[in-house]
C-alpha positions in Angstrom: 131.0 80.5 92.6 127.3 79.6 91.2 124.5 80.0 93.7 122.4 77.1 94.3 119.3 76.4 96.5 122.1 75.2 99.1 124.5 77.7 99.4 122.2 81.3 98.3 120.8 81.7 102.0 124.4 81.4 103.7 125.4 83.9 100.7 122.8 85.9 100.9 122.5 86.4 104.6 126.7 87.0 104.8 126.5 89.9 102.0 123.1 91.1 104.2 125.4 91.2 107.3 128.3 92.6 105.7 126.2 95.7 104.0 124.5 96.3 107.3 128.0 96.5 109.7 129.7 98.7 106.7 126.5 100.9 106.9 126.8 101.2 110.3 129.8 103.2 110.0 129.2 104.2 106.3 128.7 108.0 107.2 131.7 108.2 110.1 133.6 109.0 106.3 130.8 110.6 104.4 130.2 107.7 101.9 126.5 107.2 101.2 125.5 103.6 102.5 123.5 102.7 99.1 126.7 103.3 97.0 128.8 100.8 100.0 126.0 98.2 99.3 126.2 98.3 95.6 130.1 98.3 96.0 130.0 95.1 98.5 127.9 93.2 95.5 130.9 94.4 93.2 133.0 92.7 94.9 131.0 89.5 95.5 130.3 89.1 91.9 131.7 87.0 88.9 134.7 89.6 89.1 135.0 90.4 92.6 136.9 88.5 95.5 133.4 86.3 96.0 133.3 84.7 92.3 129.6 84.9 92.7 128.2 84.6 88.9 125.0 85.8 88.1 124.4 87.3 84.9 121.0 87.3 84.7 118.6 90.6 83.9 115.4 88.8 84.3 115.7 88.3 88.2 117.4 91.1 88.7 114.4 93.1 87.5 112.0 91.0 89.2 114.1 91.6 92.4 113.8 95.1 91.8 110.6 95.5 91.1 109.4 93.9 94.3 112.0 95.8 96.1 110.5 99.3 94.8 107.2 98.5 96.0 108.7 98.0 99.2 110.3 101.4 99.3 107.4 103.3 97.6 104.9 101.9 100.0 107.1 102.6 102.7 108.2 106.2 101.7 104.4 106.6 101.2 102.9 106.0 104.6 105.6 108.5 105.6 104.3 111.4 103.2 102.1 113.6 105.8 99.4 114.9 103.8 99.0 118.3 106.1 102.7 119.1 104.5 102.1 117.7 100.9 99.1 119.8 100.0 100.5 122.9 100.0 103.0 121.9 97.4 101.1 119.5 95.8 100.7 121.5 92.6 104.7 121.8 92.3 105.6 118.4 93.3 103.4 117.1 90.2 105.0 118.8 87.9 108.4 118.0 89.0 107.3 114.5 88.5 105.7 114.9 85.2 107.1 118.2 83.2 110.4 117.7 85.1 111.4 114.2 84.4 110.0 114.8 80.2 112.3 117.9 80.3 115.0 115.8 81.5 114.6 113.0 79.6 114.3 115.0 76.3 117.4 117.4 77.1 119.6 115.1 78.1 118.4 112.7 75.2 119.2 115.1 72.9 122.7 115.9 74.2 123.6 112.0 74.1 122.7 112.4 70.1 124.8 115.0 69.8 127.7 113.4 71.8 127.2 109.9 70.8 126.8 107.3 68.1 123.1 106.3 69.3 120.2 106.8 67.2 117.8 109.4 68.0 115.5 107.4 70.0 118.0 105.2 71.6 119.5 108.5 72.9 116.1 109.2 74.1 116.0 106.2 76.2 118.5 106.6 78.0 117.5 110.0 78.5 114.4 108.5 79.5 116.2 105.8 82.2 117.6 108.2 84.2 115.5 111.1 84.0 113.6 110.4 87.3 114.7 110.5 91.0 115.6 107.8 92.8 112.6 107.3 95.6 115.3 104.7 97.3 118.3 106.9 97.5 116.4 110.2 98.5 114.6 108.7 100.8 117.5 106.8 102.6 120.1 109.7 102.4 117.8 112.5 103.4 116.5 110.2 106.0 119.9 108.7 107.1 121.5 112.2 107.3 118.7 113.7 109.5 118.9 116.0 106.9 116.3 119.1 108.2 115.2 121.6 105.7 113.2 125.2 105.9 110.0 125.4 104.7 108.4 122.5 102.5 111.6 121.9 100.9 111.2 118.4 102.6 108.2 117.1 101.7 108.7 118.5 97.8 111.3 116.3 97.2 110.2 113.2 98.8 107.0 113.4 96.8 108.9 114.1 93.7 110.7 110.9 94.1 107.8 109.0 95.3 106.0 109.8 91.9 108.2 110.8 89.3 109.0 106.9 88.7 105.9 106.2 86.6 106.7 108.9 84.3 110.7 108.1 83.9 109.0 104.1 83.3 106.5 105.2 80.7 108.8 106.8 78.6 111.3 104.2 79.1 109.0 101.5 77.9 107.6 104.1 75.0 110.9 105.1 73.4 112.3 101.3 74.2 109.0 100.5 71.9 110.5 102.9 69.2 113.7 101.5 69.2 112.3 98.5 68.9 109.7 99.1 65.9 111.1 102.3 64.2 107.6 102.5 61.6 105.7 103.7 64.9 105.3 107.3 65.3 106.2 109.3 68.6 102.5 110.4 68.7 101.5 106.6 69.2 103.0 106.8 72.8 100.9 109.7 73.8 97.7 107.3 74.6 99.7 104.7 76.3 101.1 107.9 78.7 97.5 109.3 79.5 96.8 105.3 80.3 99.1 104.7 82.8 98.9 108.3 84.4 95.1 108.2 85.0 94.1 104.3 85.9 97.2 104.4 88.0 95.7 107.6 90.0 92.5 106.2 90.1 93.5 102.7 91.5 95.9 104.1 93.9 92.7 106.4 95.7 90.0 103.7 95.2 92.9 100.7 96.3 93.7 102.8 99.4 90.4 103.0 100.4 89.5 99.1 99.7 92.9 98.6 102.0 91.7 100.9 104.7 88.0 99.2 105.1 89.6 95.9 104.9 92.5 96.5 107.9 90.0 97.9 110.1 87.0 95.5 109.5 88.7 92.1 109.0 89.2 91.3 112.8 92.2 88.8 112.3 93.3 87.1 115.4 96.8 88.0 115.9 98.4 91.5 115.6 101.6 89.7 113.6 99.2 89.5 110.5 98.3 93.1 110.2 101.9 93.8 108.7 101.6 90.5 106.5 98.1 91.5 105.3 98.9 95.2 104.3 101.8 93.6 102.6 99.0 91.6 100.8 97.1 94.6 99.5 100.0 96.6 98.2 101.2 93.8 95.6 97.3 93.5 94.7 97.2 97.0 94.0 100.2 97.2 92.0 99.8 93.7 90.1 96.3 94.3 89.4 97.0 98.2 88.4 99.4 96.3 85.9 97.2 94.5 84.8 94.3 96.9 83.7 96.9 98.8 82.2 98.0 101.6 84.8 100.6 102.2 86.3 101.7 100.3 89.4 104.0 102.3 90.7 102.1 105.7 90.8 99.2 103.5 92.3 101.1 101.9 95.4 102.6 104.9 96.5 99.2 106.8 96.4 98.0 104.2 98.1 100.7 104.5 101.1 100.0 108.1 101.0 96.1 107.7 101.8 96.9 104.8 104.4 99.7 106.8 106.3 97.2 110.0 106.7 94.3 107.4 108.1 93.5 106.0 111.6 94.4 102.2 111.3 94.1 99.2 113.5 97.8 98.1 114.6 99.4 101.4 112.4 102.1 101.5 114.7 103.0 98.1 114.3 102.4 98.0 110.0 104.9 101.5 110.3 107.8 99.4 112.5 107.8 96.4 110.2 108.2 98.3 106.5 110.6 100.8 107.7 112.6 98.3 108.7 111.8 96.3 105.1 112.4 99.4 103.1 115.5 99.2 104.5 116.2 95.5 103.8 114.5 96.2 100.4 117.1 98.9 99.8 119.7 96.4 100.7 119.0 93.2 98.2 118.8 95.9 95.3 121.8 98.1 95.2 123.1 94.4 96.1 121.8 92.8 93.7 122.1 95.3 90.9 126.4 94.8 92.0 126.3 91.6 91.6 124.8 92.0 88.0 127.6 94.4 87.0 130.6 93.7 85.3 133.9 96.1 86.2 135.4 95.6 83.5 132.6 96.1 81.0 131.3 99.4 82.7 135.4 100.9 82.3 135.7 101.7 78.8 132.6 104.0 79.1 133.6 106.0 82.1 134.8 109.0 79.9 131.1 109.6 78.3 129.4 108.1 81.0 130.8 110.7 83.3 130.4 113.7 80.3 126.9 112.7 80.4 126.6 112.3 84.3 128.1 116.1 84.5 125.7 117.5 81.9 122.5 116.0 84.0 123.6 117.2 87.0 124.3 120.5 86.0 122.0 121.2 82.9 119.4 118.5 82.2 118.4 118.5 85.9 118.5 122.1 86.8 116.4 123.1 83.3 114.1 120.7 84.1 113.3 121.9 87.8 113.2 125.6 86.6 111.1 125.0 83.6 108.8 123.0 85.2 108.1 125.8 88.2 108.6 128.9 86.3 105.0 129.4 87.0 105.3 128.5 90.6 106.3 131.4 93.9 109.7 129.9 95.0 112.8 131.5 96.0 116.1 130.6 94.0 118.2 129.0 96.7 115.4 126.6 96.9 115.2 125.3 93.3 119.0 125.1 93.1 118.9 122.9 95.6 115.8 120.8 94.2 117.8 120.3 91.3 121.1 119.1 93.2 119.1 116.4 95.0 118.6 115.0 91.6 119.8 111.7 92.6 120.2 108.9 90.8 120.5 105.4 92.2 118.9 102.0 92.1 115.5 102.7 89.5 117.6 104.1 86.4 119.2 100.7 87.0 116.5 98.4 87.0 114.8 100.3 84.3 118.1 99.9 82.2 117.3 95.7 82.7 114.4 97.0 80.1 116.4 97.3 76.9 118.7 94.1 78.0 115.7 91.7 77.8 114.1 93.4 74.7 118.0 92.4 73.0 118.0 96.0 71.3 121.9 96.5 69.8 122.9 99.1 72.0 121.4 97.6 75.4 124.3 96.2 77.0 126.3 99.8 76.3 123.0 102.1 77.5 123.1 99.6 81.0 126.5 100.3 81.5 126.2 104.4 80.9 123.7 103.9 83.2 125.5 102.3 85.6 128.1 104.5 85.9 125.9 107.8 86.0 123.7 106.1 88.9 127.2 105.7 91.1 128.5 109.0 90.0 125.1 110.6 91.2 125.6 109.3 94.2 128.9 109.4 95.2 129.1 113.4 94.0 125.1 114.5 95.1 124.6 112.0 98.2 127.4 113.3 99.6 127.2 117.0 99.7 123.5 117.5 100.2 124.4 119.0 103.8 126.9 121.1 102.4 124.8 122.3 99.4 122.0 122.8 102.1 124.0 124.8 104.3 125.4 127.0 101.1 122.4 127.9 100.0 120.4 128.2 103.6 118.2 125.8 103.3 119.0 123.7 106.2 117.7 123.8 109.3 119.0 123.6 112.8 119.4 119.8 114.1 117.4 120.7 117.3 114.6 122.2 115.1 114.4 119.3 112.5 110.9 117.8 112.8 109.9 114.1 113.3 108.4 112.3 110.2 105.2 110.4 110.7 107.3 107.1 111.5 109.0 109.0 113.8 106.1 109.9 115.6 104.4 106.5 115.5 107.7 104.5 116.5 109.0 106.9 119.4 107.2 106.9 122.9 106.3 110.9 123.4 105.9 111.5 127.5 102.9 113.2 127.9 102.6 115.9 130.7 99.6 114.5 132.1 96.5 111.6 132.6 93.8 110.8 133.6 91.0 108.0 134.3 87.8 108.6 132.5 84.8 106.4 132.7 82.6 105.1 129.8 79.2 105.5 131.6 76.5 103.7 129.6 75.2 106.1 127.4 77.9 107.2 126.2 78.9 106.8 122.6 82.2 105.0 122.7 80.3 101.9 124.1 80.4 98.9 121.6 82.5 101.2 119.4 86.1 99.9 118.3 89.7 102.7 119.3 90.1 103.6 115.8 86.8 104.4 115.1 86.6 107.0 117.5 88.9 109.5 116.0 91.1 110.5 119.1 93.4 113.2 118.9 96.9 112.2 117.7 98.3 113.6 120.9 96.8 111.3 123.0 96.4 107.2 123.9 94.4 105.5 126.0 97.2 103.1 127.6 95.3 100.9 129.8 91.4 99.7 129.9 90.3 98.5 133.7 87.4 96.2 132.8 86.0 93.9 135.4 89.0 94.1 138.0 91.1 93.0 135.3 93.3 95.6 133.1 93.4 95.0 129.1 96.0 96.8 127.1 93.9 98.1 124.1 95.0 98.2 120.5 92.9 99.5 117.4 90.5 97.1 117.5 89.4 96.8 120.8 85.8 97.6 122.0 85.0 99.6 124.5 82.6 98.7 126.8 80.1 100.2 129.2 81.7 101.2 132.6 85.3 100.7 131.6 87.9 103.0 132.9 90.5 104.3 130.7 93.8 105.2 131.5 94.3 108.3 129.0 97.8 110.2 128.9 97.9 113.6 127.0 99.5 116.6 126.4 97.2 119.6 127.5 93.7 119.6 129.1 92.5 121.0 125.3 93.5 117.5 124.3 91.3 115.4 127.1 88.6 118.0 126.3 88.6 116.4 122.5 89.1 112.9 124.0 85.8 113.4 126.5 84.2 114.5 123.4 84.8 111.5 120.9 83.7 109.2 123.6 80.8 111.1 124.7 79.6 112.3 121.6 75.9 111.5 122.0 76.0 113.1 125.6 77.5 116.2 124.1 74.9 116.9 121.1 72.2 116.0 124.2 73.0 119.3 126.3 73.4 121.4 123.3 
């Protein structure tokens, strides 16, 4: 069956529907839900039961590159900066000294094993030497998956920002392939390029996006989510464009935004947790339906002798090499280095070498393929088992909520109280989110000329309002009495 304008909405929303119901009960059986949706666009495409037959790399990239800055940004504003920074130092050079380990290790063993060139074995070392921000996310996330210490928050910012590495040196050895004369020294500059103006744009975008949600004063709440939406494809299309990297620049981006006080932040949360998710969806769907069974068969034997040796070498000497100088205990860099998954991005990234026409494209997308799956199917599945064997795992009643957790679910509070905004105090004419309240407590209602207002971020407080404030100790209305009576405070002193 071809797609057309008419019939790609019915198709699209029935294999939508279908991967959301198999999800659904997905994990009753212990089968990641990524690897079900890639399987259900298997089985639609031009060799499946639905005869759909699309063949074509160039939207199938462009489908996943949209859908990555969907799941970056959203993995992002879930990073909580109070855990990151501790581990900062290691989870930078997991996504830089790792993923070149990696990528050069397991390059070098598919020129030993293989028929490639040198630097053709390099880029496929290249493609799937980074972690999968999509499948980490959603498995650790859809497992409930609680782990001791900052184990956690390591490898969700390793997959958030190893992708701009695993991308630069997929485009720089794909360049070599491509124009053998070039030395490997002549990729060095274009590494350092991407690396650095995709850091800075990332800090000075998030910043530009903060001041712009909190000062543009739209009219209806429905347009925060559509405008922040807005400034994450300006920061990655326009960090393209001076020559950074996009990727590294959205997801620090997301990173500054989640750890800031923002107009409607509850409501921008909601709406891309729930489009990571559909994001996560249309790829691993989409990347199915590109697939061809019967082309990805005859290289299941050194597909799966590579997938073994990255699983158990490539990854592992990358994660130890990379922290040798770190304080870590064993059990937890085993276990960094099982959650070495592969999923959607080594996919996309393969799409690379099939647009550039190289020789060996249509045989590195189809190794790639079948490591991605394997990855999947053997890591997703026993990352609660490893956790437990090693003792990493936490108890389920001690696993703590993640920022969108916190944001999305109602906590009861023990206590409230009404507190007046007397004139001269500082809150007057001063808008919620400016005032820096505690996260443990919300003002719920505003009484304000017999009439009651539910507040948002934006709203103003006025002179003799009442607020309706529920918190969790009296410490906490203490802070609250203090950022709206600032003035009054620094008076008595």
């Amino acid at each position: 069956m071809n797609l057309t304008i008419e019939n790609i909405l019915l198709v699209g929303s029935l294999l939508l529907f279908v991967s959301i119901i198999a999800g659904k009960t997905s994990y009753k059986f212990g089968v990641p839900t990524l690897l079900l949706f890639l399987a259900i666009g298997m089985l639609a495409g031009s060799e499946g039961i639905g005869g759909i037959n699309f063949d074509n790399p160039q939207i199938a990239q462009f489908i996943g590159i949209v859908s990555l800055n969907f799941i970056l940004f959203s993995g992002g504003l879930d990073t909580n900066w109070t855990s990151v920074k501790p581990i900062l130092r290691e989870g930078i050079a997991l996504s830089t000294i790792g993923v070149l380990l990696t990528a050069v290790s397991l390059g070098t063993f598919v020129w030993l094993v293989t028929d490639f060139t040198i630097y053709e074995s390099m880029l496929l070392g290249s493609i799937v030497s980074s972690t999968d921000a999509a499948a980490v996310f959603s498995i650790l996330r859809s497992k409930s998956l609680a782990l001791k210490t900052n184990l956690r928050p390591t490898l969700e910012l390793e997959s958030g920002s190893n992708d701009p590495m695993a991308y630069v040196l997929t485009i720089a050895f794909l360049t070599l392939v491509i124009n053998q004369d070039q030395s490997l020294a002549s990729i060095i500059p274009l590494f350092l390029q991407q690396m650095i103006f995709g850091g800075i744009a990332g800090f000075a975008f998030g910043r530009l996006s903060k001041f712009i949600i909190n000062n543009i004063k739209l009219d209806f709440e429905g347009l925060y989510p559509v405008l922040v939406i807005t400034l994450m494809f300006i920061t990655f299309s326009a960090t393209d464009f001076v020559g950074g990297n996009g990727f590294l620049a959205i997801y620090i981006c997301a990173v500054y935004l989640g750890n800031q006080e923002l107009i409607h932040k509850k409501t921008i949360f909601k709406m891309y947790d729930g489009l990571a998710w559909l994001m996560e969806i249309v790829l691993f769907l989409t990347l199915g339906l590109l697939v061809f069974p019967s082309q990805v068969l005859p290289f299941m034997g050194i597909g799966l002798l590579i997938s073994l040796f990255l699983m158990i070498v490539a990854r592992p000497m990358g994660v130890f090499l990379s922290l040798i100088f770190f304080k870590m205990k064993l059990r937890r860099r085993f276990y960094i280095s099982w959650v070495g998954l592969r999923g959607a991005v080594p996919i996309v990234f393969a799409t690379y070498p099939l647009l550039a026409g190289i020789e060996q494209a249509h045989v590195i997308f189809n190794i790639v393929f079948f490591i991605s799956v394997t990855s999947v199917l053997i890591q997703g599945t026993t990352l609660s088992i490893v956790a437990n064997w090693l003792n990493v795992a936490l108890p389920k009643t001690a696993k703590p909520l993640s920022e969108i957790d916190k944001l999305i679910i109602e906590l009861p509070k023990c206590d409230s109280q009404e507190i007046e905004i007397l004139p001269a105090f500082y809150a007057v004419n001063k808008r919620i989110v400016d005032l820096n309240f505690p996260k443990s407590a919300f003002i719920v209602m505003i009484k304000r000329n017999g009439e009651y207002i539910r507040p948002g971020g934006s709203t103003e407080i006025e002179a003799n309002d009442v607020l309706m404030v529920l918190a969790d100790s009296q410490e906490d209305f203490d802070k609250v009495n203090e950022c709206l009576n600032k003035h009054s405070q620094t008076s008595k002193s």
